[in-house]
C-alpha positions in Angstrom: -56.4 79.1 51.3 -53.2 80.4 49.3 -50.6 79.9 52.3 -52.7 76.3 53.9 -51.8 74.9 50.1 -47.9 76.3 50.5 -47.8 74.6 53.7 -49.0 71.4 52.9 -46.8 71.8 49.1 -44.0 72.3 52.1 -44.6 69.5 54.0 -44.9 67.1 50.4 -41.4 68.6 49.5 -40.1 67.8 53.5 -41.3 63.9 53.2 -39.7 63.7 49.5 -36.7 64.9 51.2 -36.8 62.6 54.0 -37.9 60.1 51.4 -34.8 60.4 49.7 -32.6 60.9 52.6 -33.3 57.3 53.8 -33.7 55.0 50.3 -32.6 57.5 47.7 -36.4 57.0 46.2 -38.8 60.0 45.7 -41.9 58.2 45.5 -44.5 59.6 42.7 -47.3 59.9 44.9 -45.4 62.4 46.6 -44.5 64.0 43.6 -48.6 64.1 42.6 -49.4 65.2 45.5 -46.9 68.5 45.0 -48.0 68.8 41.3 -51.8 68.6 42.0 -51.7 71.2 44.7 -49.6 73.5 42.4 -52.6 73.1 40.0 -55.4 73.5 42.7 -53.4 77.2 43.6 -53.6 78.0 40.2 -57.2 77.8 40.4 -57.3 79.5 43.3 -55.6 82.1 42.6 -57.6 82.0 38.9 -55.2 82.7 36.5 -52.7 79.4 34.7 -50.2 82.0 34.8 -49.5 81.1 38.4 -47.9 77.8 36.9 -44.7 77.1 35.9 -45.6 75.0 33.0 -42.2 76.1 31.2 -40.1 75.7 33.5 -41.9 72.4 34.2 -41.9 71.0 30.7 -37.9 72.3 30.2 -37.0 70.7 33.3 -38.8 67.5 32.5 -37.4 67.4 29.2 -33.6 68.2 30.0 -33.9 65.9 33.4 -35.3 62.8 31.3 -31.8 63.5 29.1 -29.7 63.4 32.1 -31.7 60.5 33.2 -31.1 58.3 30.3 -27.3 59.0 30.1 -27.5 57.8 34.4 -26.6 61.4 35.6 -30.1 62.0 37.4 -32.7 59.5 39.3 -36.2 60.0 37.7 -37.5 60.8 41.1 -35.3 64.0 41.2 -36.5 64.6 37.5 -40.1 64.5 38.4 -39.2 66.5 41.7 -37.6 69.2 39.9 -40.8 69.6 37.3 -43.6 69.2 40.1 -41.2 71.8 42.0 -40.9 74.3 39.0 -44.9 74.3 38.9 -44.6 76.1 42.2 -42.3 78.7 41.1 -43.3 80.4 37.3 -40.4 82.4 36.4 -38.2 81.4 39.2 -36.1 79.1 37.3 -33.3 80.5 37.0 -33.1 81.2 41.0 -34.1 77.2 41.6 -31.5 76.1 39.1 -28.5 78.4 41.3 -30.1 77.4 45.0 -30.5 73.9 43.8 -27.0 73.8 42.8 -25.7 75.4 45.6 -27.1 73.1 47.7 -26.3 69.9 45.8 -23.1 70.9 46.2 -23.1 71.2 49.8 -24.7 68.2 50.1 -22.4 66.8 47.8 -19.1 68.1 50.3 -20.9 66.8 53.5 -21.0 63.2 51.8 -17.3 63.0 50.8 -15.8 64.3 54.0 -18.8 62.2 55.7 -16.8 58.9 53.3 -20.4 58.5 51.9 -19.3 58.5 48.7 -17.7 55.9 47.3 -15.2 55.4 44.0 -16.5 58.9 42.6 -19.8 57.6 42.5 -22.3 60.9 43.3 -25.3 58.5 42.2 -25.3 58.2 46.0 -26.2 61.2 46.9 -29.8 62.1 47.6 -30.5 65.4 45.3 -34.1 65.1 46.4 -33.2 67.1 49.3 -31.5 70.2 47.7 -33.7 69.9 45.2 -36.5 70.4 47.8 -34.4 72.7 50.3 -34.3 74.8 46.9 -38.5 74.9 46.4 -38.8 75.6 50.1 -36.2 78.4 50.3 -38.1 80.4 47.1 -41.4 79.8 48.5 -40.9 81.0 51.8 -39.2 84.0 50.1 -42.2 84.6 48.4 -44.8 84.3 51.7 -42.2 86.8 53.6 -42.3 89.0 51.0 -46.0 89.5 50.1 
């Protein structure tokens, strides 16, 4: 039951990506969807320690800043909380992947000419955001 809700958390992080990828949205339901399956393992597994609440809450907290100065979309802040519910005390590994792939992504656009008059609000950080969720949970099914 464990690895049929990882895959389907997965596939919810692959259509937020492709989500993004195409209209630089992540729509909530997605984000629900990824956030109520995180809560359903929990029960599962039957401890709340398999949550991520902190990470979840800091993220939310710190992304909602960003997003009010314009330095974040509020789908990528809601992303990177739902995300974070996946991973307890892997947040300082999905900070580092996440920002190494933003900033690949980030390269491909300028030398792609995607990005215009320094303006990186174009670029969808849905997808390393997810890329970054995906990378640490597979991790985690190869190495149990």
């Amino acid at each position: 039951m464990q690895l049929t809700l990882m895959a389907l958390a997965g596939l919810t992080l692959i259509a937020a990506a492709i989500n993004d990828l195409r209209s630089l949205r992540i729509p909530n339901y997605l984000v629900g969807i990824l956030a109520t399956l995180a809560i359903i393992n929990a029960l599962w597994v039957g401890s709340w320690n398999a949550l991520g609440w902190i990470g979840a809450l800091g993220a939310l907290i710190v992304g909602l800043v960003l997003w009010k100065m314009g330095s974040m979309g509020a789908g990528d802040v809601k992303l990177a909380s739902a995300c974070l519910l996946w991973l307890p005390g892997r947040v300082i590994e999905f900070l580092f992947l996440m920002a190494i792939f933003g900033g690949v992504l980030a390269i491909v656009y300028i030398v792609a000419g995607r990005v215009k008059k320094k303006k990186f609000d174009q670029i969808p950080y849905g997808v390393p955001l997810a890329v970054a969720a995906l990378f640490i949970l597979t991790w985690n099914v190869i190495k149990t």
